[in-house]
Biopython code that builds the backbone (N, CA, C, O; Angstrom):
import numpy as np
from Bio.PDB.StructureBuilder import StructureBuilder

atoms = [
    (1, "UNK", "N", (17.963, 15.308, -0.223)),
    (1, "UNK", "CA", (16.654, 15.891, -0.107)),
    (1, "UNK", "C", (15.585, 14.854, -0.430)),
    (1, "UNK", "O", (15.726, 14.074, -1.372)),
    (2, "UNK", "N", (14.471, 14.855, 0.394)),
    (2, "UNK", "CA", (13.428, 14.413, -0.144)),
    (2, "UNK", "C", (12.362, 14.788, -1.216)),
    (2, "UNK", "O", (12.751, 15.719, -1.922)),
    (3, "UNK", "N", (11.089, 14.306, -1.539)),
    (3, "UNK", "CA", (10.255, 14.491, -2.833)),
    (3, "UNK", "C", (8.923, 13.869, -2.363)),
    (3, "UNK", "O", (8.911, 13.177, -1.345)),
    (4, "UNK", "N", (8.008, 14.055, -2.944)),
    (4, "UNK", "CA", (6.692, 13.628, -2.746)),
    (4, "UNK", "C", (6.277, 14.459, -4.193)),
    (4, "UNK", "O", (6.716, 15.380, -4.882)),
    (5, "UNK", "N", (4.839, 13.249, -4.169)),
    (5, "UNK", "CA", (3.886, 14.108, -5.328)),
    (5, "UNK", "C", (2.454, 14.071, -4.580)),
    (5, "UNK", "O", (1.866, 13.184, -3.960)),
    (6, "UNK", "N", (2.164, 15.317, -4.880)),
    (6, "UNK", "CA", (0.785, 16.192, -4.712)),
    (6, "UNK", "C", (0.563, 16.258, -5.719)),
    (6, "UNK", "O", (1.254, 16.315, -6.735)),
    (7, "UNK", "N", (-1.136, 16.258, -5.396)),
    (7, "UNK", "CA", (-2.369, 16.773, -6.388)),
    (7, "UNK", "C", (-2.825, 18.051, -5.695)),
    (7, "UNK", "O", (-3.024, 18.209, -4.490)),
    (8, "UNK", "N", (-2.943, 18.880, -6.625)),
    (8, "UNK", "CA", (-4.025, 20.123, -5.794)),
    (8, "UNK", "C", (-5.067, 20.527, -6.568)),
    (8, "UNK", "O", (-4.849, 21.021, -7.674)),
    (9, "UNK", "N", (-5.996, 20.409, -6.213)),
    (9, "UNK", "CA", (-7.558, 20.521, -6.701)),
    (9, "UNK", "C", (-7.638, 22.232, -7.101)),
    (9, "UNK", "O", (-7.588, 23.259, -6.425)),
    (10, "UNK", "N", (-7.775, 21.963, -8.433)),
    (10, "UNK", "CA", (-7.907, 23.093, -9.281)),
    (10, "UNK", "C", (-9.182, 23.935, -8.884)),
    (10, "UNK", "O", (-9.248, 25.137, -9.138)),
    (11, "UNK", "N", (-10.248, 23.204, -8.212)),
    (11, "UNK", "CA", (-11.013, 24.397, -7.459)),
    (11, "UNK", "C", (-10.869, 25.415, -6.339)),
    (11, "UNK", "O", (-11.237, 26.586, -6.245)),
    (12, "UNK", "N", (-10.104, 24.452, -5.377)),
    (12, "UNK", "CA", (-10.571, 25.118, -4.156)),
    (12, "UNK", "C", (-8.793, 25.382, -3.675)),
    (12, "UNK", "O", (-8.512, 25.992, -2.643)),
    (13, "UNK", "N", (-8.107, 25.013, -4.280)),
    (13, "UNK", "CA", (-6.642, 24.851, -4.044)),
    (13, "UNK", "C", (-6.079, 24.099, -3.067)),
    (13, "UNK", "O", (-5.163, 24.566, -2.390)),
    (14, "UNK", "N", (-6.440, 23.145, -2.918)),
    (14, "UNK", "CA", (-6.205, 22.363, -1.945)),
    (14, "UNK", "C", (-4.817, 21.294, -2.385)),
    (14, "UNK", "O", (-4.498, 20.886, -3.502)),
    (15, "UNK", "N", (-4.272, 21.082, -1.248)),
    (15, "UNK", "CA", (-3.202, 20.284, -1.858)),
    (15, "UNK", "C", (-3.516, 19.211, -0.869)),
    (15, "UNK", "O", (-4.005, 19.410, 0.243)),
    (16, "UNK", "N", (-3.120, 17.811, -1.487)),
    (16, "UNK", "CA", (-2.934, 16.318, -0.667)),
    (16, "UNK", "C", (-1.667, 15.284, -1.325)),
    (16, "UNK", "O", (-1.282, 15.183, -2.489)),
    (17, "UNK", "N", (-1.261, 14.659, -0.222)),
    (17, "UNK", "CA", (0.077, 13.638, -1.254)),
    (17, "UNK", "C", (-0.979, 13.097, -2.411)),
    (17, "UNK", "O", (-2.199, 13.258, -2.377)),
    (18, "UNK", "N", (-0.385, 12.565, -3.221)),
    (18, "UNK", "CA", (-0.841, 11.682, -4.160)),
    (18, "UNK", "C", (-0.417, 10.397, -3.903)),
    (18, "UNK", "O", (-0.718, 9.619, -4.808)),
    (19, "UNK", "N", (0.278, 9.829, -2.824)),
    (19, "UNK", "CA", (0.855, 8.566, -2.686)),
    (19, "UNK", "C", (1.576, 8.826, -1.065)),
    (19, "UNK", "O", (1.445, 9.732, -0.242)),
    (20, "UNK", "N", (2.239, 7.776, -1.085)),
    (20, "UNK", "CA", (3.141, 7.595, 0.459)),
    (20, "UNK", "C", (4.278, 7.475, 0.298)),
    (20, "UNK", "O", (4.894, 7.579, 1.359)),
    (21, "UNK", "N", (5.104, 7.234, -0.858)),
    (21, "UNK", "CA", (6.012, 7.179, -1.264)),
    (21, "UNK", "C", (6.794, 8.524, -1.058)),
    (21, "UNK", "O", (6.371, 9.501, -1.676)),
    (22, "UNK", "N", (7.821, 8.659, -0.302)),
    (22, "UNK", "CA", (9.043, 9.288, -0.547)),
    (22, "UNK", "C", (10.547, 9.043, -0.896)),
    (22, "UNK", "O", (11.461, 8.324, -0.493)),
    (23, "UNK", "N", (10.344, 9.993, -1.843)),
    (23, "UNK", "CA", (11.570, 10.286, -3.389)),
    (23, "UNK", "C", (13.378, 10.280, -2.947)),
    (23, "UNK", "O", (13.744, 11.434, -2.728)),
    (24, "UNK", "N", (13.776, 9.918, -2.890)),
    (24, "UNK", "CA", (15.242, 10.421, -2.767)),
    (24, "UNK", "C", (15.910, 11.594, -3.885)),
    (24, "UNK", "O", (17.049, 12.060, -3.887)),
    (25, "UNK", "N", (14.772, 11.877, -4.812)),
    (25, "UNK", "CA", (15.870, 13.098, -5.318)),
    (25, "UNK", "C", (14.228, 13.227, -6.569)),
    (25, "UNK", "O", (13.286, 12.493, -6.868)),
    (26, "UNK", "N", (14.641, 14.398, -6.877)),
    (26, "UNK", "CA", (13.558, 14.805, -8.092)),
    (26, "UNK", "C", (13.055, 14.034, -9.045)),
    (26, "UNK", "O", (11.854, 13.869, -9.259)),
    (27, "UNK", "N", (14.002, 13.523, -9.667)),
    (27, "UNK", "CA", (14.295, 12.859, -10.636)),
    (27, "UNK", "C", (13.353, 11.472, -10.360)),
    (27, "UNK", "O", (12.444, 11.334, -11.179)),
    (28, "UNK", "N", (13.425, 10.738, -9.623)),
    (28, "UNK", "CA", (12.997, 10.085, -9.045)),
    (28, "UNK", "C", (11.473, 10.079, -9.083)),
    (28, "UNK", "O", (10.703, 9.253, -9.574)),
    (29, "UNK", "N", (11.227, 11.301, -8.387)),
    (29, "UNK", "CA", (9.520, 11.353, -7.620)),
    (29, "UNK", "C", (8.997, 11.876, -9.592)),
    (29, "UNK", "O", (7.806, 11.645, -9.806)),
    (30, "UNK", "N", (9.623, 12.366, -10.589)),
    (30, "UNK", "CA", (9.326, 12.637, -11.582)),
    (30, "UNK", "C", (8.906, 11.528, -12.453)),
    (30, "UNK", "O", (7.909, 11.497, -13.175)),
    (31, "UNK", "N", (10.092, 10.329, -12.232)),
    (31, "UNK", "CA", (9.612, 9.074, -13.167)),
    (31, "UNK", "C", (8.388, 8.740, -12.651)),
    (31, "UNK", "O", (7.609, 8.484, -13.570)),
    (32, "UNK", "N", (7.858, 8.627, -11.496)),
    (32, "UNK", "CA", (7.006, 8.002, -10.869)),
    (32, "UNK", "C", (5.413, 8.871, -11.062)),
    (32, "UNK", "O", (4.332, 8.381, -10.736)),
    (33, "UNK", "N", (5.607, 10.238, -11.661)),
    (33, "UNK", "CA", (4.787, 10.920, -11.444)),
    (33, "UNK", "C", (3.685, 9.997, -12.389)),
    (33, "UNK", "O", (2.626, 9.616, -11.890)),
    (34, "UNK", "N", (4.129, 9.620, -14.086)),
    (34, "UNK", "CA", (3.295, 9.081, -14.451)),
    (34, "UNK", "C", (2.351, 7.698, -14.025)),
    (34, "UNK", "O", (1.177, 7.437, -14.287)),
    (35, "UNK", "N", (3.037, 7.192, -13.515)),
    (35, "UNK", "CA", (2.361, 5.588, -12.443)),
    (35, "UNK", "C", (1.563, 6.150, -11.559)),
    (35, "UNK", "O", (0.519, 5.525, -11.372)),
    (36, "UNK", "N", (1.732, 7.333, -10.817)),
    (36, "UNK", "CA", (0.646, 7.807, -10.223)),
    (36, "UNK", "C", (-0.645, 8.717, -10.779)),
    (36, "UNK", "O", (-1.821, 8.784, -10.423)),
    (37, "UNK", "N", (-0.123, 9.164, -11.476)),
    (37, "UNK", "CA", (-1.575, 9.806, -11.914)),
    (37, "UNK", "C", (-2.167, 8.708, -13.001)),
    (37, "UNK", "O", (-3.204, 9.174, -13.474)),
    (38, "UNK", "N", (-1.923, 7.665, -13.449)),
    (38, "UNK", "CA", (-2.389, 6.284, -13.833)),
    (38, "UNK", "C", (-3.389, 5.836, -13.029)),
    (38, "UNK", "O", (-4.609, 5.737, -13.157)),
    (39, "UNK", "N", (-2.409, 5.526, -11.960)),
    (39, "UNK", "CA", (-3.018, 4.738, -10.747)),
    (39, "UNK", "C", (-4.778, 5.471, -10.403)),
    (39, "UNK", "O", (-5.827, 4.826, -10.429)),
    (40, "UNK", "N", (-4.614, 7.088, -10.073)),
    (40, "UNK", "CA", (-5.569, 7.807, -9.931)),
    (40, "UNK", "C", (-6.702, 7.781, -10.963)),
    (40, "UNK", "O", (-7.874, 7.812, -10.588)),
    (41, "UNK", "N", (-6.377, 7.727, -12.218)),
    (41, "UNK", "CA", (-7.381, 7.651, -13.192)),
    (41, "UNK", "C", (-7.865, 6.485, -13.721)),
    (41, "UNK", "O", (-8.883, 6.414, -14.409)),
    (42, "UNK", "N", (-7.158, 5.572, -13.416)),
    (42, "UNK", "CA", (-7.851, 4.094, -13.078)),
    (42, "UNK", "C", (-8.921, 3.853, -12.040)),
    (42, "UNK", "O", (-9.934, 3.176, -12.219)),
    (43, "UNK", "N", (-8.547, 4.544, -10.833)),
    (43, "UNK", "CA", (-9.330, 4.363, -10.065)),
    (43, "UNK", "C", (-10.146, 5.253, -10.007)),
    (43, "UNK", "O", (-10.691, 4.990, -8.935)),
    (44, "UNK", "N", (-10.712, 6.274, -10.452)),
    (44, "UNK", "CA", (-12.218, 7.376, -10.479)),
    (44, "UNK", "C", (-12.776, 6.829, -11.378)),
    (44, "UNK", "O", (-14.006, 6.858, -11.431)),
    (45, "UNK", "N", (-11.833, 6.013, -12.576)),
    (45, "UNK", "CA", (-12.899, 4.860, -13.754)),
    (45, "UNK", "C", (-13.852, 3.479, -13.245)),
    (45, "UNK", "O", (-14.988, 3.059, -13.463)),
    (46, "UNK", "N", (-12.687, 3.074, -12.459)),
    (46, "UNK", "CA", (-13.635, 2.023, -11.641)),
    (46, "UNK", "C", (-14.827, 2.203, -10.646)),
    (46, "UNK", "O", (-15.778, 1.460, -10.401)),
    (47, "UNK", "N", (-14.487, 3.382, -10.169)),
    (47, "UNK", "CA", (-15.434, 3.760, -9.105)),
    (47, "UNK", "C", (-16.767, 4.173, -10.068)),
    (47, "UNK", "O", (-17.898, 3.787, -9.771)),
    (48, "UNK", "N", (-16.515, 4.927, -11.146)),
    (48, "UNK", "CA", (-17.679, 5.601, -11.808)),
    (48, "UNK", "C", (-18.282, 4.172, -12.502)),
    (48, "UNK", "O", (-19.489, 3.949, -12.597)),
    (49, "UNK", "N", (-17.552, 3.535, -12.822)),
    (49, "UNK", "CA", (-18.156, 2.229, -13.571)),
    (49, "UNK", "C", (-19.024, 1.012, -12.823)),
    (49, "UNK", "O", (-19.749, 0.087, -13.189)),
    (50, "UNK", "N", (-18.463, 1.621, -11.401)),
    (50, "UNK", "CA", (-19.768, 0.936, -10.739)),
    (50, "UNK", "C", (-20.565, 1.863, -9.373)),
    (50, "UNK", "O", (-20.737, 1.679, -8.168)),
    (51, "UNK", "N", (-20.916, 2.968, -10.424)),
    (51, "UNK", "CA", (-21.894, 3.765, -9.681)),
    (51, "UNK", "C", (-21.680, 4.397, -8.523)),
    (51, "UNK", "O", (-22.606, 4.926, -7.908)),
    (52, "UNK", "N", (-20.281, 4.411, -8.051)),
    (52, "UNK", "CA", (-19.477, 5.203, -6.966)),
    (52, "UNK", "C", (-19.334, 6.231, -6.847)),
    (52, "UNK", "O", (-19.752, 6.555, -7.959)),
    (53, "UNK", "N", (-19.036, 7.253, -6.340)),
    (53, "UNK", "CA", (-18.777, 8.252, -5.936)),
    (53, "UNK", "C", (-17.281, 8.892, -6.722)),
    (53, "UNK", "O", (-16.359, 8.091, -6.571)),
    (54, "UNK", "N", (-17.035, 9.650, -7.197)),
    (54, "UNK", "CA", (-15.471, 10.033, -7.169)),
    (54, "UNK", "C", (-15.063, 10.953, -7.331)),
    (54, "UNK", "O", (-15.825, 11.882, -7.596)),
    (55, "UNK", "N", (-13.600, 11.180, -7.252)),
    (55, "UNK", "CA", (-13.268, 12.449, -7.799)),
    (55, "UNK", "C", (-12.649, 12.449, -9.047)),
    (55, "UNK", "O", (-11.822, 11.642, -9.473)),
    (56, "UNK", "N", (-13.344, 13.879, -9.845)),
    (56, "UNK", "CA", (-12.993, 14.205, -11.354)),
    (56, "UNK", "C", (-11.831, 13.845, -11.473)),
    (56, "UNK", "O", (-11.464, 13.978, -10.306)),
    (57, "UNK", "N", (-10.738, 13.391, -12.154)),
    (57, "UNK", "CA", (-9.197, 13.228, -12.571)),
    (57, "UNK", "C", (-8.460, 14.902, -13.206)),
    (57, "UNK", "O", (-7.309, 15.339, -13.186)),
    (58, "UNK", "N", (-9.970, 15.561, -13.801)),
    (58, "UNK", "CA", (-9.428, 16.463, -14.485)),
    (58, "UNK", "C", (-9.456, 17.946, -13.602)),
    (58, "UNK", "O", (-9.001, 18.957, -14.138)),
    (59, "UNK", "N", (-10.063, 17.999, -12.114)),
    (59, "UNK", "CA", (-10.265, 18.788, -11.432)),
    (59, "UNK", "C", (-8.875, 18.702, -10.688)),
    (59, "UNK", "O", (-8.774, 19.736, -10.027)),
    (60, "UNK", "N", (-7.736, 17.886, -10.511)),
    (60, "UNK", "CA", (-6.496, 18.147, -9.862)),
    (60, "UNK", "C", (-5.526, 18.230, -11.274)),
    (60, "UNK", "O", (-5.664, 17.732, -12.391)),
    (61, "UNK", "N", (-4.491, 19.097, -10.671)),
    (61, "UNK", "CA", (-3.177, 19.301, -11.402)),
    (61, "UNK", "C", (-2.122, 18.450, -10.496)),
    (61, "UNK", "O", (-2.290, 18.855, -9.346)),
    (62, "UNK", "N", (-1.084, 17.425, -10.508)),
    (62, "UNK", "CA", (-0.058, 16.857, -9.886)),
    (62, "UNK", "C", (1.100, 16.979, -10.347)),
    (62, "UNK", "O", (1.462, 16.978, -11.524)),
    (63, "UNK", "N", (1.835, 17.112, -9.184)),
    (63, "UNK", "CA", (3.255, 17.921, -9.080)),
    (63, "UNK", "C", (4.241, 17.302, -7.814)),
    (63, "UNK", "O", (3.737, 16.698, -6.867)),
    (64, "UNK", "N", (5.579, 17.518, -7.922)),
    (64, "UNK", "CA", (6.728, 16.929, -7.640)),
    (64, "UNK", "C", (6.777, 18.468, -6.406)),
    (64, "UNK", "O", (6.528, 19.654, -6.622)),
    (65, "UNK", "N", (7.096, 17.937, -5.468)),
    (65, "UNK", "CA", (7.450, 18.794, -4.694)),
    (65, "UNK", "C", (8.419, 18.169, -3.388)),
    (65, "UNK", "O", (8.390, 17.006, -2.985)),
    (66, "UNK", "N", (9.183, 19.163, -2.916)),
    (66, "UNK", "CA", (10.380, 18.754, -2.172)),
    (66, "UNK", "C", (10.030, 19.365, -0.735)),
    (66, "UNK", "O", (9.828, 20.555, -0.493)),
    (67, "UNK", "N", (9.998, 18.147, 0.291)),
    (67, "UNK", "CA", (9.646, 18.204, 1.522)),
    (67, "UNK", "C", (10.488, 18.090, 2.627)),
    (67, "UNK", "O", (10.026, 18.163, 3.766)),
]
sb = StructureBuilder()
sb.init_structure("model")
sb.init_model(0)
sb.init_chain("A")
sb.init_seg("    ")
for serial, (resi, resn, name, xyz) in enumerate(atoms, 1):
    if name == "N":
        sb.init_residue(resn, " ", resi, " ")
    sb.init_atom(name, np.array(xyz, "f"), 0.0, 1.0, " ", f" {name:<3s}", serial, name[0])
structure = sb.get_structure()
C-alpha cells in the first residue's frame, strides 16, 4: 500500500498533499510526518520575516493517509 501526508485547513476543510513524496507503508509516511510539518513552519517563518504573504501553520492539522 501506499501513504502520503495531507494538511487540511482547519477552516474551510480543505485537504492538500503536504509533500510529493509517496510512503511505502505507514510507518514510513509517519517518521516523515515530523520533517514535514518542520519544513512547513520554517517556511510561513521566512515568508512572514520578510513581509510575505502566508499561511498560518496553526490553521492546518497534518495527517498520514493511505492512497
Amino acid at each position: 500500500m501506499a501513504y502520503k501526508i495531507f494538511m487540511k485547513n482547519k477552516i474551510n476543510g480543505s485537504l492538500e498533499e503536504a509533500d510529493d513524496e509517496v510512503y511505502g507503508s505507514k510507518e514510513d509516511a509517519e517518521d516523515a510526518l515530523d520533517e514535514v510539518i518542520n519544513n512547513f513552519m520554517t517556511g510561513a517563518e521566512v515568508l512572514e520575516l520578510s513581509g510575505e504573504s502566508y499561511e498560518d501553520p496553526n490553521s492546518y492539522d497534518f495527517m498520514v493517509k493511505k492512497i
